[in-house]
N, CA, C and O atoms as CSV, one atom per row, in Angstrom:
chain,resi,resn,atom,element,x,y,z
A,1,UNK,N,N,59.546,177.926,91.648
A,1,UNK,CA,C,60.423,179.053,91.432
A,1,UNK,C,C,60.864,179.089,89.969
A,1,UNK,O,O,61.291,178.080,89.408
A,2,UNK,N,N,60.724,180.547,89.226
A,2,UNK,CA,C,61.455,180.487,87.976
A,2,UNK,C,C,62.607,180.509,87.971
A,2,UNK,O,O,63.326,181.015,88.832
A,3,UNK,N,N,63.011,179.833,86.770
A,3,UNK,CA,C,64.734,179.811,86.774
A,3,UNK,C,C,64.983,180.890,85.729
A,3,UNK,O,O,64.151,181.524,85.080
A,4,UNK,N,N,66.298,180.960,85.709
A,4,UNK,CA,C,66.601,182.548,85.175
A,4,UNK,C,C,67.850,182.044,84.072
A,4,UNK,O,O,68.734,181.240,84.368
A,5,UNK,N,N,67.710,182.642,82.888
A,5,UNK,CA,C,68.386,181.881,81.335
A,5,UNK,C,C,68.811,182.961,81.006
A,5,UNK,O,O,68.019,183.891,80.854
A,6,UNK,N,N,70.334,183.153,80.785
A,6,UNK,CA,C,71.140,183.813,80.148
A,6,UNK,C,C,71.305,183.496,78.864
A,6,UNK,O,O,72.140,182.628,78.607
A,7,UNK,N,N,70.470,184.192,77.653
A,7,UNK,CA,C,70.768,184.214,76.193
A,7,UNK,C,C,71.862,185.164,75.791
A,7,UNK,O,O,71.708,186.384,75.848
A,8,UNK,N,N,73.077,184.530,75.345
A,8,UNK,CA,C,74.137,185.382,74.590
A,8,UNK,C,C,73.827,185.355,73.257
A,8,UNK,O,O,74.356,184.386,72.712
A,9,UNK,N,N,73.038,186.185,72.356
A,9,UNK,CA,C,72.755,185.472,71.081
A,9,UNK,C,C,73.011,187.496,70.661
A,9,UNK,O,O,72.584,188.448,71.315
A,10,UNK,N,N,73.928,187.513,69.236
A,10,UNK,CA,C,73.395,188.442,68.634
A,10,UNK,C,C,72.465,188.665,67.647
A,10,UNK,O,O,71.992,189.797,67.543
A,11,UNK,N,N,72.183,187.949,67.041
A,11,UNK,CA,C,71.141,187.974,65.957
A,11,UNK,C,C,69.747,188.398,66.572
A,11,UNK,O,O,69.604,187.837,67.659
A,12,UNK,N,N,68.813,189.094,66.285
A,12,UNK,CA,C,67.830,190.020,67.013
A,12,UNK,C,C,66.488,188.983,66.376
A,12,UNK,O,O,65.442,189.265,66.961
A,13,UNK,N,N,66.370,188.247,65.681
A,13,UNK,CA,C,65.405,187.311,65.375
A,13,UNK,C,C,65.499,186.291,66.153
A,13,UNK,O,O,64.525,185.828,66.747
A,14,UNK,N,N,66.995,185.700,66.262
A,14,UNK,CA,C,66.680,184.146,67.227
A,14,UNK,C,C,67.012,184.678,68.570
A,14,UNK,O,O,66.951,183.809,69.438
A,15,UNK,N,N,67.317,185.752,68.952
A,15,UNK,CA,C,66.857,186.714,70.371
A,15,UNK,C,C,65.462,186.325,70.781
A,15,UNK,O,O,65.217,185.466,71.628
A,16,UNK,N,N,64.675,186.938,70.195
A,16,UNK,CA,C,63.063,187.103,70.194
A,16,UNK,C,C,62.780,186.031,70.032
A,16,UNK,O,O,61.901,185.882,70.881
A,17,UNK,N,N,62.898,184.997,69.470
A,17,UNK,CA,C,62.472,183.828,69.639
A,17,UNK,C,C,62.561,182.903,70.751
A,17,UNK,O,O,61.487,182.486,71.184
A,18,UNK,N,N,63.382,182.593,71.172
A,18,UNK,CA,C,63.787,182.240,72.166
A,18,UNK,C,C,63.432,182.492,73.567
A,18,UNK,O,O,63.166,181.667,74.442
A,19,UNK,N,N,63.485,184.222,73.654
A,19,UNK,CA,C,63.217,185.043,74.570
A,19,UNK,C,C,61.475,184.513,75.077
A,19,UNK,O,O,61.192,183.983,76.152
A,20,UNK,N,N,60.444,184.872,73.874
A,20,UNK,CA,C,59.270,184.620,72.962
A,20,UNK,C,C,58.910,183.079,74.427
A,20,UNK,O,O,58.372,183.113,75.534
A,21,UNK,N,N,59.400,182.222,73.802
A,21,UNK,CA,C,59.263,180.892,74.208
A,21,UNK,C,C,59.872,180.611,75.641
A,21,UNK,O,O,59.350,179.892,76.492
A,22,UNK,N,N,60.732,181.108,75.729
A,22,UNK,CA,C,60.880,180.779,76.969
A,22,UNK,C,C,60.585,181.710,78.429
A,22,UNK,O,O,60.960,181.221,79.495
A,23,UNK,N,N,60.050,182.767,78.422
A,23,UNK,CA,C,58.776,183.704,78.997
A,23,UNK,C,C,57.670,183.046,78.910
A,23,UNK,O,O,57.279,182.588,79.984
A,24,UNK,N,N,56.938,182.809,77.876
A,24,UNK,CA,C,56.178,181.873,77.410
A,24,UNK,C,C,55.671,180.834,79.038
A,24,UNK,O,O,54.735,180.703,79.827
A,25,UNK,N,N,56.662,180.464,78.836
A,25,UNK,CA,C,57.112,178.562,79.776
A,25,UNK,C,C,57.506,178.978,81.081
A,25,UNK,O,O,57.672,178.096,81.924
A,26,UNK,N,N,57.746,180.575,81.496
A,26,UNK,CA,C,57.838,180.526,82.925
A,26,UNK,C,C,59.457,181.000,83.343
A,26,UNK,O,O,59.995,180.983,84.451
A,27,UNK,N,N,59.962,181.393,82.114
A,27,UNK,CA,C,61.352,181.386,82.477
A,27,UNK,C,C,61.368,182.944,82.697
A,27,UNK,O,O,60.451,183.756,82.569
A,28,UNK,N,N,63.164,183.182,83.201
A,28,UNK,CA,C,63.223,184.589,83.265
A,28,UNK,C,C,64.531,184.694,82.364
A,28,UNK,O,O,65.454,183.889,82.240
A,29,UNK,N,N,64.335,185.865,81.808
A,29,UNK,CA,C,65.239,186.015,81.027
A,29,UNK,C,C,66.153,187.377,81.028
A,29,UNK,O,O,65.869,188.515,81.401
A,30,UNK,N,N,67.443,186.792,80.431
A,30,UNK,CA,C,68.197,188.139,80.814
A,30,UNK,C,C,68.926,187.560,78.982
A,30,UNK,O,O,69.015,186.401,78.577
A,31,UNK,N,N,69.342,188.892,78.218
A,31,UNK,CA,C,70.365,188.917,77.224
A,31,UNK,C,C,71.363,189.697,76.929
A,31,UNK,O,O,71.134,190.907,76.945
A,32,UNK,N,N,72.679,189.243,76.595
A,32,UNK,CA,C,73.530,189.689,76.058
A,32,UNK,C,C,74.483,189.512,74.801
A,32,UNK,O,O,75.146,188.523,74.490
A,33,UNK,N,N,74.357,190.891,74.086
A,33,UNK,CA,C,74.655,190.551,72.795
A,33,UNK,C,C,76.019,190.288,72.352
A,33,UNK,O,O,76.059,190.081,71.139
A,34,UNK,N,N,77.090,190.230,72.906
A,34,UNK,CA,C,78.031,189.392,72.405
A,34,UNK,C,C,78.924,188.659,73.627
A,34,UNK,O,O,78.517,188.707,74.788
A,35,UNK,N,N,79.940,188.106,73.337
A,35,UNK,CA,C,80.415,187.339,73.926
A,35,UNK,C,C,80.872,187.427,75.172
A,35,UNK,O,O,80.829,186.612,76.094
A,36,UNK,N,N,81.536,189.037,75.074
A,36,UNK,CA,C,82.037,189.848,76.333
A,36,UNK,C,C,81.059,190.201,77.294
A,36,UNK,O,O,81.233,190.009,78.497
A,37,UNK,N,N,80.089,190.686,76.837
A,37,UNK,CA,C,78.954,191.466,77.800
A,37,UNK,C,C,77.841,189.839,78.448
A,37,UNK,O,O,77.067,189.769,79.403
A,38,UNK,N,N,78.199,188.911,77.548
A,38,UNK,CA,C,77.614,187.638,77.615
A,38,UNK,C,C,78.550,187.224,79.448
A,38,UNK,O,O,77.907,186.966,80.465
A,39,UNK,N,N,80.276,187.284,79.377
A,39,UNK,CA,C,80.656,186.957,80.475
A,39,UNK,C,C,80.773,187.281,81.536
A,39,UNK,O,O,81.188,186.601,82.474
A,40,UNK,N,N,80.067,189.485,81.548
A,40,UNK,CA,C,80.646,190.091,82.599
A,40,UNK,C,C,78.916,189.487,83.178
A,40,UNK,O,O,79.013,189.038,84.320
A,41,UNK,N,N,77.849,189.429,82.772
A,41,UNK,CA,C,76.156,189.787,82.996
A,41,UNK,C,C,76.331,187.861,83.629
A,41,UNK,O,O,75.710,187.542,84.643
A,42,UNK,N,N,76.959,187.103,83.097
A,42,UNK,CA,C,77.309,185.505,83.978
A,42,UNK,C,C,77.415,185.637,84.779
A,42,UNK,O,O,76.665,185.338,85.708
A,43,UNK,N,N,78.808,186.359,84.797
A,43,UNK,CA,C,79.273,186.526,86.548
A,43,UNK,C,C,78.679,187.442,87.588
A,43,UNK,O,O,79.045,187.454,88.763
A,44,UNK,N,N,77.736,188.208,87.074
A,44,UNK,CA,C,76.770,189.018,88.102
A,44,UNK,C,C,75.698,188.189,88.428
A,44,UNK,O,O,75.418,187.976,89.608
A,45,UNK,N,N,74.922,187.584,87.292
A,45,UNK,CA,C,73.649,187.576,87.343
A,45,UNK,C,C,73.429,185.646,87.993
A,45,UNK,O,O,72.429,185.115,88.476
A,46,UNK,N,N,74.503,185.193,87.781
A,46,UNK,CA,C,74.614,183.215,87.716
A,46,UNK,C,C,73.129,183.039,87.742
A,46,UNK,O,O,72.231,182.935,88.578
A,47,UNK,N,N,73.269,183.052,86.553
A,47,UNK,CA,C,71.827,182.092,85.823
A,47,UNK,C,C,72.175,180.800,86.143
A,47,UNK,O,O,73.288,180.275,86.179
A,48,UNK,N,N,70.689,180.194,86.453
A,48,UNK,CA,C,70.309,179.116,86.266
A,48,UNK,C,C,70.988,178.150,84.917
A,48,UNK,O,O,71.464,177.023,85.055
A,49,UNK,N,N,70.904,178.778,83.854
A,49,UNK,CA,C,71.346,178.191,82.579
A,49,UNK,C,C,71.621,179.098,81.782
A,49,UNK,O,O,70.866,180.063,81.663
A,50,UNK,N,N,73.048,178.949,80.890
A,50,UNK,CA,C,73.231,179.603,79.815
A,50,UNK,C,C,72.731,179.537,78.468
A,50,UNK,O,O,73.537,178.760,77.956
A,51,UNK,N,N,72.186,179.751,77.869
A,51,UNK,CA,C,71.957,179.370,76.006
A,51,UNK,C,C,72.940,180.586,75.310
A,51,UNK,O,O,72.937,181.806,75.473
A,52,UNK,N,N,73.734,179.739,74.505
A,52,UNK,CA,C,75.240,180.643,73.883
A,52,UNK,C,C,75.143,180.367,72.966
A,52,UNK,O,O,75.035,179.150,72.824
A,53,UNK,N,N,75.102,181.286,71.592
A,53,UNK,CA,C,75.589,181.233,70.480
A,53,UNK,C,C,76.727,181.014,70.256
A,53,UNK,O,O,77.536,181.386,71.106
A,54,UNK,N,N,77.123,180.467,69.279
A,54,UNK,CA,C,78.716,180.275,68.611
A,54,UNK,C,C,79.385,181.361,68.048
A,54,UNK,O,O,80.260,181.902,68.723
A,55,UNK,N,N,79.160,181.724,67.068
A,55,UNK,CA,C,79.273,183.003,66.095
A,55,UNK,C,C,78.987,184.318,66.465
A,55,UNK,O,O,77.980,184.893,66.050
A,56,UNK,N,N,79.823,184.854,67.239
A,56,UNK,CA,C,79.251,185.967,68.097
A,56,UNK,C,C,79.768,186.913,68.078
A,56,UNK,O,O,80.837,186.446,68.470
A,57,UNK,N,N,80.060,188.358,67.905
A,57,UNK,CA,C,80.976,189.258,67.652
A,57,UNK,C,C,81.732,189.485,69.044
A,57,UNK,O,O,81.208,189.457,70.158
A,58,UNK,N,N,83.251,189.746,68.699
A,58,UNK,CA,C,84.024,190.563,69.817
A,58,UNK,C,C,84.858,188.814,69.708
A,58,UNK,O,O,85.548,188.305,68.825
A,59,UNK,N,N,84.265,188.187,71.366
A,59,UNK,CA,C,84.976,186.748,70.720
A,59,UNK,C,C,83.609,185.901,70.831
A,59,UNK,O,O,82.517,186.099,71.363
A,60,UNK,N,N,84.223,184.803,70.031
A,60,UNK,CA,C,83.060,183.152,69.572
A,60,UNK,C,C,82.885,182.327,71.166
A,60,UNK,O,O,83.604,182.144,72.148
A,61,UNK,N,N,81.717,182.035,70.815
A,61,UNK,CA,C,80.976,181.100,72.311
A,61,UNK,C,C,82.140,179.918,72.516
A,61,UNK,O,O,82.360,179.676,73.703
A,62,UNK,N,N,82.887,179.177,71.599
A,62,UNK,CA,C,83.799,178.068,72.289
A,62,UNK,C,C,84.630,179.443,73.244
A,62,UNK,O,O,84.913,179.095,74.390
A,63,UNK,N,N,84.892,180.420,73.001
A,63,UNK,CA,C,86.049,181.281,73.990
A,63,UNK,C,C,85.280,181.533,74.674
A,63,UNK,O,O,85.746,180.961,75.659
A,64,UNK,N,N,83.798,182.246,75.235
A,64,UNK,CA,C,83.390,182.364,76.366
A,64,UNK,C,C,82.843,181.402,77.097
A,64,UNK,O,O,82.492,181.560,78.266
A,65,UNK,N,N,82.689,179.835,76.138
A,65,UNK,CA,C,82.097,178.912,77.264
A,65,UNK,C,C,83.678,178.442,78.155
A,65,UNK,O,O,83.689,178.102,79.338
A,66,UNK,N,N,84.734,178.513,77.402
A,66,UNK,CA,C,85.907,178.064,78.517
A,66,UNK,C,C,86.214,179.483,79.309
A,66,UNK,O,O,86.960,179.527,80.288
A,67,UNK,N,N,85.742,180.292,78.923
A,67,UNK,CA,C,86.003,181.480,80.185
A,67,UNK,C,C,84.908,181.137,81.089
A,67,UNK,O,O,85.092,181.159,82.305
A,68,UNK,N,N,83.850,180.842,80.610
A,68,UNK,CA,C,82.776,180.909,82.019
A,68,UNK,C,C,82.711,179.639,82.467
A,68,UNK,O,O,81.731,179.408,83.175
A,69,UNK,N,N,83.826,178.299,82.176
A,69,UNK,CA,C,83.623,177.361,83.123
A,69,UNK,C,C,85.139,177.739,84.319
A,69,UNK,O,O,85.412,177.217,85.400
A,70,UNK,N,N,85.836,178.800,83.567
A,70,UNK,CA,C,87.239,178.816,84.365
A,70,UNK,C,C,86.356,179.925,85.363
A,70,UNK,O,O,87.165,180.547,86.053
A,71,UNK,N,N,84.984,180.334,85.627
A,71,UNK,CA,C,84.676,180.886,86.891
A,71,UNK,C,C,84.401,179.741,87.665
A,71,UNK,O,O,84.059,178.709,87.088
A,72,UNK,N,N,84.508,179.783,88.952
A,72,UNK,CA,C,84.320,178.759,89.772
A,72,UNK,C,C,82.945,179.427,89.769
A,72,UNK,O,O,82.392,179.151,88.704
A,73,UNK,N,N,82.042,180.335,90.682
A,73,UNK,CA,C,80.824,180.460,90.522
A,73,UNK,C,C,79.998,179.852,89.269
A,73,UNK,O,O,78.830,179.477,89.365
A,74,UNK,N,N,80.658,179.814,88.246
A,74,UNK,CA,C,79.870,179.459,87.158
A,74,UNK,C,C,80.342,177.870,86.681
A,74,UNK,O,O,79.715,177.485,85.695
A,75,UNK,N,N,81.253,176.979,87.173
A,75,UNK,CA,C,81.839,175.915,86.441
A,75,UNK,C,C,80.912,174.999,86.406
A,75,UNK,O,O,80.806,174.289,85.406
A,76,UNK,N,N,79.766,174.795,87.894
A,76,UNK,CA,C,78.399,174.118,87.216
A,76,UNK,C,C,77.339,174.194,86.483
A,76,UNK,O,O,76.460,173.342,86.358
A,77,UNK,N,N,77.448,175.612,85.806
A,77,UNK,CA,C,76.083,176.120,85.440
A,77,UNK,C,C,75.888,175.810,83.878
A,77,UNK,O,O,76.578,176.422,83.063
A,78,UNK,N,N,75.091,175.003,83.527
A,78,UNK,CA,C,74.549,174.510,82.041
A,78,UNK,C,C,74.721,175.676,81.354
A,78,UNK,O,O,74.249,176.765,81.681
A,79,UNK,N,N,75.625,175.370,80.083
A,79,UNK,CA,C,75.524,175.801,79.275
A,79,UNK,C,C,75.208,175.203,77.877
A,79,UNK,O,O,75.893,174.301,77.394
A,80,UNK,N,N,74.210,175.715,77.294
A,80,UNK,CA,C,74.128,175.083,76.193
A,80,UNK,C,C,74.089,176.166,74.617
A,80,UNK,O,O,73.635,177.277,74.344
A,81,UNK,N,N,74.908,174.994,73.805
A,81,UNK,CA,C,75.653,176.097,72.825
A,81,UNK,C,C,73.926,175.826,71.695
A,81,UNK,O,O,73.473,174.710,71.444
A,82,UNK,N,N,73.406,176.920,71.303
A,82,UNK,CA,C,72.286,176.678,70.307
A,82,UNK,C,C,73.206,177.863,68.789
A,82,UNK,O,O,73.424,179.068,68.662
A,83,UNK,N,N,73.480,176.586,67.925
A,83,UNK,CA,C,74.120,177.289,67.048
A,83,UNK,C,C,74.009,176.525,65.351
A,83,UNK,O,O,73.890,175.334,65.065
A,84,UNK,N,N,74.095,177.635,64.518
A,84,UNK,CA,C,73.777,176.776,63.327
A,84,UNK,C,C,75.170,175.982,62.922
A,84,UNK,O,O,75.457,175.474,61.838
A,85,UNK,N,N,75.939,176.038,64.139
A,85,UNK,CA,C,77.219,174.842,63.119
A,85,UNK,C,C,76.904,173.814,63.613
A,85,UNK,O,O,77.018,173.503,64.798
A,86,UNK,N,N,76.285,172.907,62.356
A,86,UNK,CA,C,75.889,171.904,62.336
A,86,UNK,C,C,76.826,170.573,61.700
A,86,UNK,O,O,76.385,169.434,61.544
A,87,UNK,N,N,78.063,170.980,61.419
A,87,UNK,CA,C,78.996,170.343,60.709
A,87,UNK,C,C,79.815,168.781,61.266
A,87,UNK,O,O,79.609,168.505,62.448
A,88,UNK,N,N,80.471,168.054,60.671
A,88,UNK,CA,C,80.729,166.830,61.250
A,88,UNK,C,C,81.756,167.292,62.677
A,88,UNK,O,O,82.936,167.233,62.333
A,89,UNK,N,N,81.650,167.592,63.697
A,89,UNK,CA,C,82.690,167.733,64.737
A,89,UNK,C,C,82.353,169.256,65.288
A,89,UNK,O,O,83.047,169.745,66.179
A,90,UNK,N,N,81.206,170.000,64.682
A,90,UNK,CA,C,81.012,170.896,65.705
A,90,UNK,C,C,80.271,170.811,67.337
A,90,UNK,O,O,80.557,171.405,68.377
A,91,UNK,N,N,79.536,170.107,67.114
A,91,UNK,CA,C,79.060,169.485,68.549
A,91,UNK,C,C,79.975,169.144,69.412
A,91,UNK,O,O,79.731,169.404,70.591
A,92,UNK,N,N,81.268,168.477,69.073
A,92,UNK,CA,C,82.248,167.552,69.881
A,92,UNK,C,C,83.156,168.703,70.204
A,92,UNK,O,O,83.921,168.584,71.160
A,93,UNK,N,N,83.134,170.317,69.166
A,93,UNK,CA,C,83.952,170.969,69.343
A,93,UNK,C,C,83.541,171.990,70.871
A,93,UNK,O,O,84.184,172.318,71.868
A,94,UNK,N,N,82.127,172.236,70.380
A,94,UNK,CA,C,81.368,172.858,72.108
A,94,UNK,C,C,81.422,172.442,72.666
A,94,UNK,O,O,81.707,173.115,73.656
A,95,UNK,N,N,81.275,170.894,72.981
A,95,UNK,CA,C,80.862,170.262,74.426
A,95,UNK,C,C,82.596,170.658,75.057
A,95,UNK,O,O,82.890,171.123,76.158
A,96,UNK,N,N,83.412,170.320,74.046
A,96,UNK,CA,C,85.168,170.642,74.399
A,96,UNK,C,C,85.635,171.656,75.121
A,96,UNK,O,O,86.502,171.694,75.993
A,97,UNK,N,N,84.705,172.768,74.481
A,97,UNK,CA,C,85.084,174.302,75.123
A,97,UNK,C,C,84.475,174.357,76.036
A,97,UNK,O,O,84.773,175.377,76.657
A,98,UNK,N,N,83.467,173.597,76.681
A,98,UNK,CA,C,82.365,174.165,77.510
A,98,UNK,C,C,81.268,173.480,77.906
A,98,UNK,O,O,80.899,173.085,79.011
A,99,UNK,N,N,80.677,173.385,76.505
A,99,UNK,CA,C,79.167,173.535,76.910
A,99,UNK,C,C,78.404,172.321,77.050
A,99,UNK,O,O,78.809,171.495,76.232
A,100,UNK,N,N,77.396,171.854,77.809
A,100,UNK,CA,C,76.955,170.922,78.728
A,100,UNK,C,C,76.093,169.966,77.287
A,100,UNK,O,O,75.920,168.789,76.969
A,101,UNK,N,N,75.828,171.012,76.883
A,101,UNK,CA,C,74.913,170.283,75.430
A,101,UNK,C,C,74.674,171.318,74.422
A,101,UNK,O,O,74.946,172.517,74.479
A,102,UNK,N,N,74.010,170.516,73.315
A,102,UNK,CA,C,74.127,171.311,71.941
A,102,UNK,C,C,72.752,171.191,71.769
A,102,UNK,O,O,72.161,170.224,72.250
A,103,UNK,N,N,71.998,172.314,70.952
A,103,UNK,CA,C,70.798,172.524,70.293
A,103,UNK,C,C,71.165,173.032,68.824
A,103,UNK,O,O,71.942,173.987,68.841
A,104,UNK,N,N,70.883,172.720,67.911
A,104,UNK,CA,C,71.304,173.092,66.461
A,104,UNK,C,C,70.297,174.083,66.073
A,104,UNK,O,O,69.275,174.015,66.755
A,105,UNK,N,N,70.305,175.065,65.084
A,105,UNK,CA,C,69.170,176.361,64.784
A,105,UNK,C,C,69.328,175.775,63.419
A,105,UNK,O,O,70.336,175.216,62.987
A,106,UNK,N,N,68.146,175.987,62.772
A,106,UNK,CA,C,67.145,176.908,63.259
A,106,UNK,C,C,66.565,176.056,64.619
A,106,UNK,O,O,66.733,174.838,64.553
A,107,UNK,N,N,66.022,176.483,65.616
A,107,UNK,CA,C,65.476,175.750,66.983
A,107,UNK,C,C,64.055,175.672,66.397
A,107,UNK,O,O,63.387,176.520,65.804
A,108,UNK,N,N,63.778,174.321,66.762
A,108,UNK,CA,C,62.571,173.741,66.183
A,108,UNK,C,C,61.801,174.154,67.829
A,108,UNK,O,O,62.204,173.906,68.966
A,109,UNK,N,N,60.393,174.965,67.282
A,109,UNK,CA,C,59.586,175.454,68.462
A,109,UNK,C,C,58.811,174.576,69.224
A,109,UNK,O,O,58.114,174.711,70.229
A,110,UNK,N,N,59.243,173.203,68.152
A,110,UNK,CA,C,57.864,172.371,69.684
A,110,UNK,C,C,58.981,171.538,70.185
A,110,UNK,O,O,58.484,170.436,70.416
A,111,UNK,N,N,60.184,171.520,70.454
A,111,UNK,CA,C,60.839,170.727,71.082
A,111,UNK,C,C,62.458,171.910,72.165
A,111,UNK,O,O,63.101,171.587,73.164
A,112,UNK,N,N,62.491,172.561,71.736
A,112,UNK,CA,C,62.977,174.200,72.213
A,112,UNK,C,C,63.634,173.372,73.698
A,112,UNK,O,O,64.562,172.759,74.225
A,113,UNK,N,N,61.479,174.300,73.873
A,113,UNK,CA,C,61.769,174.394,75.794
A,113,UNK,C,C,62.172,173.365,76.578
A,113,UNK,O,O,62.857,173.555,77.583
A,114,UNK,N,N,61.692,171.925,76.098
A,114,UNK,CA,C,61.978,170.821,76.669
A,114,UNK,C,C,63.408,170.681,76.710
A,114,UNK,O,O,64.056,170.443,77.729
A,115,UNK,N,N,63.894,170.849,75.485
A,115,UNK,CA,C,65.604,170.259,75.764
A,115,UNK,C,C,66.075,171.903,76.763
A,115,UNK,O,O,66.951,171.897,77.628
A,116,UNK,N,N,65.639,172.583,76.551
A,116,UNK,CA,C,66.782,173.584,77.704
A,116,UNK,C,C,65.656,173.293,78.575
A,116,UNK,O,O,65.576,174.412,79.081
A,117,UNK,N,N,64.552,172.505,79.232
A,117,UNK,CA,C,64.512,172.132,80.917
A,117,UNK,C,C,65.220,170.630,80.997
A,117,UNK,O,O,65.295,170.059,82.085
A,118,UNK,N,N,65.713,170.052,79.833
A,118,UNK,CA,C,66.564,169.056,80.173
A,118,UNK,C,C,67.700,169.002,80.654
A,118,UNK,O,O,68.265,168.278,81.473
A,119,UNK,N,N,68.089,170.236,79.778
A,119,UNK,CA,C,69.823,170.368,80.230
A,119,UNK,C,C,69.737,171.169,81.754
A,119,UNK,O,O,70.750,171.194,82.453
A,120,UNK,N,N,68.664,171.718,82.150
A,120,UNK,CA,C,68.716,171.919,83.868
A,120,UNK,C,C,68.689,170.856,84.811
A,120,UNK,O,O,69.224,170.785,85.917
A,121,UNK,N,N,67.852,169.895,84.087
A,121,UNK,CA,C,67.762,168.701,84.996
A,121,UNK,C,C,69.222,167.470,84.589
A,121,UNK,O,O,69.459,166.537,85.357
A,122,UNK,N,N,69.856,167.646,83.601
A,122,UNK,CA,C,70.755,166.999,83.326
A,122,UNK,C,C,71.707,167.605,82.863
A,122,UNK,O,O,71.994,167.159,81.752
A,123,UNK,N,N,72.451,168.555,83.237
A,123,UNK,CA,C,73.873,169.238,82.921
A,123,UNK,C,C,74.686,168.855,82.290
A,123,UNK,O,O,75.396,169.476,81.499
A,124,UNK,N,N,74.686,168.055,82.489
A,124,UNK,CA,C,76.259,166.677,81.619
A,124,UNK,C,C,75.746,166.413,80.487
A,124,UNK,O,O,76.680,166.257,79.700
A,125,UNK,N,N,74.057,166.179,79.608
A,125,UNK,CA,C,73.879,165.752,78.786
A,125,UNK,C,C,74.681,166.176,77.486
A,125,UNK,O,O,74.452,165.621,76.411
């Protein structure tokens, strides 16, 4: 069975990329371009896994990953923040708000898909 990946990303290049690769690999994909439309399309659609940008217009992925763990439908569902803050304590700052694990961008294409089928098989990572 395919699993189904909610990309909140606005940027229309690492959209397509992503999108690109993970169709690619069997996935299904659904996107939304900012943070808001990222939480109402969660709570309809409960993906399998989230991939959330940080930097997102309207509000930032640390505010929608603690809104979408305060859904109970959604409080198990992987989220993982793929974002270019790469800085000393941004990682420690997502996993805080939310999110199950971190991928840093630019997303390196031969290692991508593996870590988001990791974080399905390991949520907590």
């Amino acid at each position: 069975m395919n699993k189904t990946v909610l990309v909140i990303e606005d940027n229309e290049q690492n959209l397509y990329l992503m999108r690109f690769m993970l169709e690619k690999n069997g996935f299904i994909v659904h996107e939304a371009r900012d943070g808001r439309a990222g939480i109402i399309l969660a709570s309809t659609l409960l993906p399998d896994i989230i991939l959330l940008d940080i930097q997102l217009p309207e509000i930032d992925g640390y505010a929608v990953a603690a809104e979408l763990r305060g859904n109970p439908t959604l409080r198990s569902t992987p989220i993982v923040a793929v974002t270019s803050y790469a800085m000393v304590g941004d990682r420690e700052r997502a996993l805080a708000a939310g999110a199950t694990a971190y991928i840093e961008k630019p997303i390196n294409p031969s290692t991508f898909v593996d870590q988001v089928r990791s974080s399905l098989c390991h949520p907590k990572a």
